[in-house]
N, C-alpha and C positions, 0 to 999 in steps of 0.2 A: 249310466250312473258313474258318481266317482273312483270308483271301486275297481273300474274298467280305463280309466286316465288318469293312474298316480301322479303323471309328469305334474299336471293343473295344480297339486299340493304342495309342489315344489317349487313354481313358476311364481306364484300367489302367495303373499302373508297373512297371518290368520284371519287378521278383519274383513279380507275381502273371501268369500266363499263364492267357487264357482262350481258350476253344475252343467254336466251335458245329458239332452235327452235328444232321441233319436224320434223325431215327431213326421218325417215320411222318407220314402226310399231316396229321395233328392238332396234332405237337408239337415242339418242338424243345428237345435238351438242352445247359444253357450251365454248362461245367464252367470251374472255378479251379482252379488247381493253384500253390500259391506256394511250396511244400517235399515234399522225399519224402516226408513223413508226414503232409499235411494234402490237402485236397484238398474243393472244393462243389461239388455238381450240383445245379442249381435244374432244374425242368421247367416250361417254358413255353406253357405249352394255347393251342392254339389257341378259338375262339369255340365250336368245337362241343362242345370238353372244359369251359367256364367253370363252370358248374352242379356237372357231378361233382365238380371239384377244389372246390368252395366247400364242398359237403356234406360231403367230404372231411374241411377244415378243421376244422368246424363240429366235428365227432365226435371229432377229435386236442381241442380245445377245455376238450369236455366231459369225456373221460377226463382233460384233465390237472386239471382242476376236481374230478372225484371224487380223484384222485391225492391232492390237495392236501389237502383235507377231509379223509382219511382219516389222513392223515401227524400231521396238527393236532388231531386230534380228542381227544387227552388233554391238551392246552395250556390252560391258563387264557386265556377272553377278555381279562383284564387284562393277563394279560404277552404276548396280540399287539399290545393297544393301547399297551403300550408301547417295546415293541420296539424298533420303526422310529422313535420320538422319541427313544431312548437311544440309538440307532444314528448319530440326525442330531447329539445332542449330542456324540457321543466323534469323529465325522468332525470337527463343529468345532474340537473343540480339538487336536485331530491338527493339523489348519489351520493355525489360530493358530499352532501350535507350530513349525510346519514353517516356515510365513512367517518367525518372529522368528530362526528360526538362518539362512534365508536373507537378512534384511536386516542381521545382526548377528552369523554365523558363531558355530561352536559354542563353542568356547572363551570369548568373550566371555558368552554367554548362559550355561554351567554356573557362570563364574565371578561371574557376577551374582545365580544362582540359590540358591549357593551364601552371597553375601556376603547377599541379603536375608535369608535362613531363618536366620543368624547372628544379624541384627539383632532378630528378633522375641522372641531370650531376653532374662529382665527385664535393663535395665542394659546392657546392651551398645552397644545404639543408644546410649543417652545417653553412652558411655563414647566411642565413635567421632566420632561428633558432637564431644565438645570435643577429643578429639587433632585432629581437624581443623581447628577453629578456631585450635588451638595455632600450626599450621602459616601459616595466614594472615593469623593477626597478625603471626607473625615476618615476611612475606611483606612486609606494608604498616607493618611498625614502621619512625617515623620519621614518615610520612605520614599517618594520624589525628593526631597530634600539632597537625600545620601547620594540620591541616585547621579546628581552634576557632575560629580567625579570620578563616576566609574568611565573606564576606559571604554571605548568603542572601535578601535582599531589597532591591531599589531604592536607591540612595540619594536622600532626598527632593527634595535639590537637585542639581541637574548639576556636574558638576566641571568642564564645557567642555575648553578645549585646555589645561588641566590636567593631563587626563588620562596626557597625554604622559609626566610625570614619573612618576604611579603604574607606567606600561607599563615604561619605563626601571628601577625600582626592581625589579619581578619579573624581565627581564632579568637583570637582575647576577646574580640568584642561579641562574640556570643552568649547568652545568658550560663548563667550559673545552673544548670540542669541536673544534679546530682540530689538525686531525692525530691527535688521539687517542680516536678512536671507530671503529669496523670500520662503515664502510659510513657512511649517515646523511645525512652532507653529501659532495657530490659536485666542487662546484667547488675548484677550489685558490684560497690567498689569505685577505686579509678581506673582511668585507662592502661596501667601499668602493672597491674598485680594481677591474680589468678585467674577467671574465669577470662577475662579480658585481655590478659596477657597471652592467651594459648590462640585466643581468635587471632588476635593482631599478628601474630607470627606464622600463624597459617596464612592469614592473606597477603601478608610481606612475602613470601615465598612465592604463592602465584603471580602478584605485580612488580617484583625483583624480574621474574623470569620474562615476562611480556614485556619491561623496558627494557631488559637484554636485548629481546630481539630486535627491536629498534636501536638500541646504540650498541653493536658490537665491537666498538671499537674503545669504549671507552666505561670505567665504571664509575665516574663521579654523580651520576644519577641514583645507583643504589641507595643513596642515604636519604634522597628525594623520596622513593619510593615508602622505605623505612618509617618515616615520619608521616608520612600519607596515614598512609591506614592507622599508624598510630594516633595519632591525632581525628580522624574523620570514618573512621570506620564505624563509629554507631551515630554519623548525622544523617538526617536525614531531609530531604528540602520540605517533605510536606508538612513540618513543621515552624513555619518562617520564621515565625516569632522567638524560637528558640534557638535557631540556627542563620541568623540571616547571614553568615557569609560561607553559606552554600547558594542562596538564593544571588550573594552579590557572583560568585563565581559563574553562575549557570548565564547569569544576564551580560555577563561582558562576555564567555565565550560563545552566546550567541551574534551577539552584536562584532566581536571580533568576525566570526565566520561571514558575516551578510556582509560586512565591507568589502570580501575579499569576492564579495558575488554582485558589486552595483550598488549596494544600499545605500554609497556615497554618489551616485552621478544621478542628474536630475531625473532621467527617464524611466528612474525605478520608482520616481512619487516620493522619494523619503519616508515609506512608512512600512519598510521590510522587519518583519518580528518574527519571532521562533521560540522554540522549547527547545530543550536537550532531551534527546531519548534512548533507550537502550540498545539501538543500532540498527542498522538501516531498511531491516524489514519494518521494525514500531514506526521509524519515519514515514514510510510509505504509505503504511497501515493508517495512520494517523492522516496522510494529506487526503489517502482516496475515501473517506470517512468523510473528513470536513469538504472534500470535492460535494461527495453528493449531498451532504444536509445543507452547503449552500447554493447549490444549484436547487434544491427544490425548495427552498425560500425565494430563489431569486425567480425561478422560471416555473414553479409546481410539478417539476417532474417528480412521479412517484416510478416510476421503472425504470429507473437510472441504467444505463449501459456504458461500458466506457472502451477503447482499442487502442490497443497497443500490438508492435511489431512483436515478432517471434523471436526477437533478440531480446527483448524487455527482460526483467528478473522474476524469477518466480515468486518475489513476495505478491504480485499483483495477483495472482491465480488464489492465494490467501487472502486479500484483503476481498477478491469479488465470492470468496467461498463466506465471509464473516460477516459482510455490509451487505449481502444481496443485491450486489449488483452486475450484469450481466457481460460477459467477456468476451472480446471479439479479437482476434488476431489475427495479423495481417501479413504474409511471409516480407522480407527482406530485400530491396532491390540487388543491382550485380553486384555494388560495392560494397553490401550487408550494412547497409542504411534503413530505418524505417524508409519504408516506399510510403511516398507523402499523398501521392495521386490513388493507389489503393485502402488510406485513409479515410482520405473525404469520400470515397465512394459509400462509405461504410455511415457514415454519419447520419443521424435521422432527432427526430424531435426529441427522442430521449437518453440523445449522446449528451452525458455532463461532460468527458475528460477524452485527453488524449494524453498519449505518454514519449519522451522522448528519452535517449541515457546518453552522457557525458561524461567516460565512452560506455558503450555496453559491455558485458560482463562476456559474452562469450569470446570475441574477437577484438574487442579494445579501439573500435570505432564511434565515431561523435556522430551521433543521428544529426541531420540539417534542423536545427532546432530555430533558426530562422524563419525556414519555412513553413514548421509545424505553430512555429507565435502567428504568422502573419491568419492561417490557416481557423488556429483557435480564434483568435481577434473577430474574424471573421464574421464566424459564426455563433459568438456568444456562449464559446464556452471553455471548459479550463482549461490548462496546459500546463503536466508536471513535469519536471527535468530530472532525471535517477542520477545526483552529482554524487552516489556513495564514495565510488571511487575516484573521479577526479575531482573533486573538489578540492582539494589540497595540492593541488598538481598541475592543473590546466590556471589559473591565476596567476602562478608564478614561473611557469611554462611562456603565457603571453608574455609577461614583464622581458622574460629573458629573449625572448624575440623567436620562438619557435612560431610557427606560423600556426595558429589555434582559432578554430569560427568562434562564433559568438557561442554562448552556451549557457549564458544567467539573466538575469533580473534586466538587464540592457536592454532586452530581446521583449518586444512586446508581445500580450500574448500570454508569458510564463505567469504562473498563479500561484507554483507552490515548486518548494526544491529540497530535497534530502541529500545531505551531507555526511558522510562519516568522520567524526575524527578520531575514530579508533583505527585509521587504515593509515592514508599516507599524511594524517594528522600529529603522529607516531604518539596517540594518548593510550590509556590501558582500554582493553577490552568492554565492549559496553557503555560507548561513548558515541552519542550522533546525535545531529539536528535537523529537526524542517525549520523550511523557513517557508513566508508567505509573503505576497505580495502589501499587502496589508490587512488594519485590523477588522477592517468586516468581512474578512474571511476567515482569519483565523480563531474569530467568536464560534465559530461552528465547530472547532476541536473540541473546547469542554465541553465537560459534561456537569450540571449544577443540577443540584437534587434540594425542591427544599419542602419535600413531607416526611423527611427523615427523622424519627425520633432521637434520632442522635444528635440532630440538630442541623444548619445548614449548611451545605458543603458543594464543595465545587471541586472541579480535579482537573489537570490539562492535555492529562497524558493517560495512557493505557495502562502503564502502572500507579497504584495511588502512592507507593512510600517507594522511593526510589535512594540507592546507595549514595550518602553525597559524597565518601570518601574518589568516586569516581567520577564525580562531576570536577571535585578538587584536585584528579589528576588529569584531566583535560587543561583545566585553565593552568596549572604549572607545566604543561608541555610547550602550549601556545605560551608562554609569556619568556617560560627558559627558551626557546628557541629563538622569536620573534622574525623579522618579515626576513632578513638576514642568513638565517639558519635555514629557513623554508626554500632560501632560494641558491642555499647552497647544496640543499638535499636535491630537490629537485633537477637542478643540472648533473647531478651526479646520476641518479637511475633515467633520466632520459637518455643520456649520452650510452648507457647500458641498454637501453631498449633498442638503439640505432644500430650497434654494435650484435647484438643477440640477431634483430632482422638482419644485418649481413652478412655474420654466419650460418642462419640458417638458407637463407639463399645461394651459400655456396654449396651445400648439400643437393646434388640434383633429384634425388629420388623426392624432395620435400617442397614443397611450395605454401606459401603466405598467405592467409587467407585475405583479404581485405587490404586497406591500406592501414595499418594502425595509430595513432593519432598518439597516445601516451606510452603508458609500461605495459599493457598488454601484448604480449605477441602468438598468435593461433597460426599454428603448421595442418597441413594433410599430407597425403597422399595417392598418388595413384597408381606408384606400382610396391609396393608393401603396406602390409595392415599395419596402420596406425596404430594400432589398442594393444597389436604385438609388441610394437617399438615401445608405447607407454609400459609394459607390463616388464620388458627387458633394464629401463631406466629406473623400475619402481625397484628391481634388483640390484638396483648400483645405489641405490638411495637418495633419487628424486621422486616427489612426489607432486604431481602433473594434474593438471586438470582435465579431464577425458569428456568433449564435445561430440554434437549429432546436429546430422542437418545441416553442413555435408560434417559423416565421423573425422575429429578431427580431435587436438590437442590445443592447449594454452599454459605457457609460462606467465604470471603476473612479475613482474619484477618489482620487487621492493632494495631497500637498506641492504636487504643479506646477499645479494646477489654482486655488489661493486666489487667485491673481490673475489669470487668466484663465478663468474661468469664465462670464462674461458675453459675451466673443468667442465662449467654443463654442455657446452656444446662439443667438445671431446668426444664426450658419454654420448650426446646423440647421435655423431657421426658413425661412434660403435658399435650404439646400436642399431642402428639403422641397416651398416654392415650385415652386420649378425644377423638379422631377422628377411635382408636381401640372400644371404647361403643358406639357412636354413627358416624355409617357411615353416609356419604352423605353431598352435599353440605352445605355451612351456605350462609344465605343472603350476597347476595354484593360480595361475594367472587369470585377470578378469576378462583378456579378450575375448572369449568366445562369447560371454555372459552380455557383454556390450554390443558386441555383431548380432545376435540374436535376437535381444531387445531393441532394435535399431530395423530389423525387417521383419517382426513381428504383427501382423495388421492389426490383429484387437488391440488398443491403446489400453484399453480398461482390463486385461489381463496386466501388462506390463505395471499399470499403478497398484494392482491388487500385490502384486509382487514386490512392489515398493512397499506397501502398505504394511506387508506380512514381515516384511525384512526390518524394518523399523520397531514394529512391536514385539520382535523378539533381540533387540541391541537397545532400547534402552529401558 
């Protein structure tokens, strides 16, 4: 009875009720019973029954085998051999099918179904197609118009604190938005008196301080700044009509940045477009998004995977945590290059992207971005370029004749490119763009929503209402500076990055990691702990960037570094000293915490640890 095999209550859901009875010293029978009209009895032999019930089987086997044969016996070989393959083909698209009206409900899918098979009689597409366009020129009439005179490239000389007036001049032509806009701006007043007055001076205070640190040498930008936020601190772009010269600023310092990446030589197509974003992770975020929704338009990959080297940045480990898509890494050749040949091995039907950086972030090396276009080309699929960092540096680097590989739009192959110009673009914080090859790929960035009670909306970027007062201090860095000023910044921290690599090579306990291509420069060691030497300089009041894989350090060299540069390496050789007579940790320092976490084998301890450290600091 049950009463005597509690386990069966617990094995079993209620509907099904089983039952054992003990019907001879051999066997015992274990019925189911889950409805009046169904009902299984299995017999379960004892050791002395095993042999009979197996021969048993054996002959049920055999007859159903003759069964079978005989049933098939006037069937063509060919249409068994194909049977089961038509069978797995119509399951699939049954699949398929079922899938698209479950992601995309029926109505939508017959109406699509519906509109394509329309479009395949002659003339019809092309008939649809222009009332379309009809529609979006009315859309933007007015706006191509403006658009003939907006700049597209550098201007060769700086306008300086010039630039002030241009800003002033596009102002004016902004609508009249004080009380008469539904929503937008939220404080009462002008921008000059109370509530308004305490913002604009708080944020003058943080963008005073962030153009400091880009022009240390000089304060005629302060007043740049001043005016900035006065004037632009409550625009916004997602309001065009109210502010279009936030939208004219966003669109020429895109179009400025893509010149300085190809957009002018034929091999880039002429059809390089971009948004501004809020820095070079939303770039990233933004291209490997539109990577996989155009690859699965172009190719129907639904399990998108993309690989990138071990040097790549870790917004990509975020975009594959947020897009779902699958992340494969690849370690670094000797000269901390993506390994191009451990790439392709990696590639399969549902690789959309590959990644390359221009230089990477840890050691300030240019991946062969050559051979990863020729590579994507290839195989049909994308190829992003991580320019956060040099993009403002490697253009006018080449100009000046530093020997620099290819690294942009030139380069076939490349699909999409993130640029900072909140770095060595020297704009305020919170300022970057992608760019794309063109625009049928970059239709796959928005996102248009149109069952919105709110009515129909479209958006380009990951944020919907974005600061323009920092769109407006991008386009006045690029314009006060122009191609001129870039390329006098830039021979100034290169000639520092040459200068930093020679001192540290005179240091013998330190060696180089890589060969570094711009301002990055990455030290180790192997006869003193690195993380000691960081932890002694974080004493003196440098603050260092601390690598793994092999433990090591990185100076970035910016603007602040051309007159002190000869201080930092003092302080290293000091330290270095210092931590050569006396090994071992010093109080408070993080070296041991980095050693530790660095031969640590569980990885998934060391993030939980990241994870816990983070939720209690912000």
């Amino acid at each position: 009875t049950n009463s005597n095999f509690p386990f069966l209550s617990f094995l079993f859901p209620p509907p099904i009720q089983p039952t054992l009875t003990h019907f001879t010293s051999h066997a015992t029978l274990l019925s189911f019973k889950s409805s009046p009209f169904l009902s299984i009895r299995i017999g379960i032999a004892d050791d002395g029954r095993k042999k009979m019930d197996f021969d048993s089987a054996k002959s049920s086997l055999v007859r159903l085998r003759a069964s079978a044969n005989s049933f098939l016996s006037d069937v063509e070989p060919l249409a068994l051999l194909l049977a089961p393959l038509l069978t797995l083909l119509v399951a699939r698209v049954v699949q398929s099918f079922l899938r698209c009206v479950h992601d995309n409900g029926a109505k939508p899918l017959i109406v699509g179904f519906v509109m394509s098979s329309v479009k395949l009689v002659p003339g019809v597409k092309r008939y649809i197609d222009a009332e379309k366009q009809k529609v979006v020129d009315q859309m933007q009439s007015g706006t191509k118009s403006k658009r003939a005179g907006w700049m597209s490239e550098l201007p060769k000389e700086g306008l300086g604190p010039v630039v002030i007036e241009k800003l002033k001049e596009e102002k004016d032509k902004d609508v009249d938005w004080r009380g008469k806009c539904s929503g937008t701006v939220y404080i009462g007043g002008t921008e000059s008196e109370g509530h308004f007055a305490v913002i604009n001076e708080a944020c003058s205070m943080l963008v005073r301080d962030e153009m400091c640190h880009f022009f240390p040498e000089t304060n005629k930008l302060l007043l740049t700044c001043d005016n900035l936020v006065v004037q632009f601190a409550h625009t916004n772009p997602l309001h065009l009509d109210v502010f279009p010269s936030i939208a004219r600023f966003e669109a020429e310092v895109v179009a400025m940045t893509a010149s300085l990446l190809g957009s002018k030589e034929t091999s880039s197509e002429g059809e390089i477009c971009g948004n501004m974003t809020s820095g070079g992770t939303e770039s990233i975020l933004l291209a490997m998004k539109t990577s996989r929704d155009y690859m699965k338009a172009k190719k129907g990959i639904r399990k998108p995977e993309m690989i990138i080297p071990v040097s790549a940045h870790s917004a990509y480990d975020k975009a594959a945590q947020y897009f779902n898509i699958k992340l494969w890494r690849v370690p670094v050749n000797k000269e901390f290059q993506a390994d191009v040949k451990a790439i392709r091995r990696l590639i399969n039907r549902n690789t959309i992207l590959i990644v390359g950086s221009a230089p990477g972030f840890p050691h300030g090396v240019i991946d062969p971005i050559e051979e990863l276009g020729e590579l994507a080309s290839s195989r049909g699929i994308c190829l992003h370029v991580d320019l956060c960092l040099g993009g403002f540096v490697l253009p006018f680097a080449r100009m000046l004749g530093y020997p620099i590989p290819s690294f942009d739009f030139t380069v076939e192959g490349v699909t999409s490119v993130s640029v900072d110009v909140h770095k060595y673009g020297l704009a305020p914080k919170g300022t970057s763009v992608v760019l794309y090859r063109n625009h049928e790929i970059r239709k796959h960035q928005f996102v248009a929503v149109t069952e919105w009670s709110g009515g129909l909306y479209v958006s380009p970027t990951v944020a919907g209402s974005r600061p323009g007062s920092l769109i407006a201090g991008a386009w006045a860095a690029m314009i006060s500076l122009g191609l001129q000023g870039y390329l006098e910044n830039t021979k100034a921290i290169m000639e520092v990055s040459k200068q930093v690599q020679k001192g540290v090579q005179e240091i013998p306990e330190l060696f180089i990691i890589g060969k570094p291509d711009m301002t990055i420069v990455a030290f180790g060691s192997d006869l003193v702990d690195i993380f000691e030497v960081n932890d002694i300089m974080t004493s003196k009041g440098w603050h260092l960037n601390a690598l793994q894989r092999p433990n090591s350090l990185h100076i970035c060299l910016t603007l602040q570094h051309v007159s002190i540069y000869k201080d930092f390496l003092v302080d290293l050789k000091e330290s270095v000293n210092t931590v050569k007579a006396n090994p071992g940790p010093i109080k408070g320092g993080l070296a041991p915490i980095y050693g530790a976490a660095g031969k640590m084998p569980d990885r998934g301890m060391v993030q939980d640890l990241l994870v816990d450290y983070m939720d209690g600091t912000c």
